[in-house]
C-alpha positions in Angstrom: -10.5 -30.7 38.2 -8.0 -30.2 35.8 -9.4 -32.6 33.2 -12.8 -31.4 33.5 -11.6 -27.7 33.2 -9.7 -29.6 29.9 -13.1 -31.1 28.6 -14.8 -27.4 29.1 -12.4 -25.3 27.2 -12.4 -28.1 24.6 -16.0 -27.5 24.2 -16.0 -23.9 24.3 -12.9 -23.7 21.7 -14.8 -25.8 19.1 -17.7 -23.2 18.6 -15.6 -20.3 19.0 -17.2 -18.9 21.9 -14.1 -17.5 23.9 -15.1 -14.2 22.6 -18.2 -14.2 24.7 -16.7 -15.4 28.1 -15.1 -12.6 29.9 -15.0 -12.3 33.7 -18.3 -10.4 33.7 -20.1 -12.5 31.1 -19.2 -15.6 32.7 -20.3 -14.2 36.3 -23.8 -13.4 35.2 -24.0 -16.9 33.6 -23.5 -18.0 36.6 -25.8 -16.2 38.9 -28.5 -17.2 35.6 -27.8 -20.7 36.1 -28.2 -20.5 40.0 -31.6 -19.1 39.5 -32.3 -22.2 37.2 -31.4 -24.1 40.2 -33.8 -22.5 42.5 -36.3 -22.4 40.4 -36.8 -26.5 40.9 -37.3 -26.5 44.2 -38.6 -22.4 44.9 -41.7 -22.9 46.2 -41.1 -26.3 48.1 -40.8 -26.3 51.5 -37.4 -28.2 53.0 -39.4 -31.3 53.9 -40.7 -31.7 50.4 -37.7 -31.4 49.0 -36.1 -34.0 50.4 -39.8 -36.5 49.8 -39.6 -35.4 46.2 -35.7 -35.1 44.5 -35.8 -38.7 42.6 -38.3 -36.7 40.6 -36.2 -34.0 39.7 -33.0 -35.7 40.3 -31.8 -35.4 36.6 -32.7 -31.7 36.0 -30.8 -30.9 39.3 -28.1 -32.6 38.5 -28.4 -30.8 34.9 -28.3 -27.1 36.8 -25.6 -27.9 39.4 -23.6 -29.3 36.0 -24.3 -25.8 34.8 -23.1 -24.3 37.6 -20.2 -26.1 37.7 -19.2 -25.4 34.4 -19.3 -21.2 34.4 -17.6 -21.6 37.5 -14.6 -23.6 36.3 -14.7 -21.2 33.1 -14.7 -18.2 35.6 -11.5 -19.8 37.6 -10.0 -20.3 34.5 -10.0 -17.0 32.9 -9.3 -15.4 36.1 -6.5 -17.8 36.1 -7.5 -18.9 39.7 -7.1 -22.6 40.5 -10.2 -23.7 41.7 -8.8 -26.6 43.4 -6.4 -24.8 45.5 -8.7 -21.6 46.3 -10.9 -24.3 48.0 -8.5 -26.1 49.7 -7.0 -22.7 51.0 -10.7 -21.4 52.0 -11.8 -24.6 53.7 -8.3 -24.1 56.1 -9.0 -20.6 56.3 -12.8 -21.8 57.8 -11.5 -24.1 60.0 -9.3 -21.1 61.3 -12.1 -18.6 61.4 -14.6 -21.1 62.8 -13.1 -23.7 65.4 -15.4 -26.3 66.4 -17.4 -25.3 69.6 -17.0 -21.6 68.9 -20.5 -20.9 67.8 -23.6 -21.5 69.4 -26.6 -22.1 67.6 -28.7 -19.1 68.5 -25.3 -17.0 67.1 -25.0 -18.6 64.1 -28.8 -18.0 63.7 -28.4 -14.4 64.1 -25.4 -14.0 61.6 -22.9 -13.0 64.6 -20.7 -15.6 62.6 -19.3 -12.6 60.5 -18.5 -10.1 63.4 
């Protein structure tokens, strides 16, 4: 991750658009991008999704690239490793959510959180 985070700045430093990426900025890009995302596949149902992706395979690829890349800005200037955060929140999930502890119906009805 490091190396891509590397590649990023690198990018970023070049046009001089530092200036422009603060914690806020870069969390709106984000959520932007996201919607880019959706907007390939908004009005498909699951089914045709999954029939239909080689079509669109490059411009999702494209948008989750996006995605990625506000996202490892973001880690970086809020100088949070993004490696270790998801290391540390895929053991905390493990904690929180042993296998067998859920039941379908409850994760269905969003008594996961309670």
């Amino acid at each position: 991750m490091e190396e891509i985070t590397e590649k990023i700045l690198e990018f970023r430093n070049a046009r001089k658009w530092k200036k422009y990426h603060t914690p806020k900025n870069l969390a709106l890009s984000l959520i932007v991008e996201i919607g880019e995302l959706f907007e390939l596949i908004q009005w498909q149902t699951d089914s045709e999704i999954k029939d239909e992706v080689h079509k669109i395979q490059g411009s999702l690829a494209d948008e989750l690239a996006d995605v990625a890349i506000y996202l490892f800005l973001l880690a970086h200037e809020l100088n949070i490793n993004l490696n270790n955060a998801v290391l540390q929140k895929i053991d905390k999930n493990w904690k929180k959510y042993p296998v067998g502890s859920l039941t379908d119906e409850e994760i269905k009805w969003g008594k996961a959180n309670n």
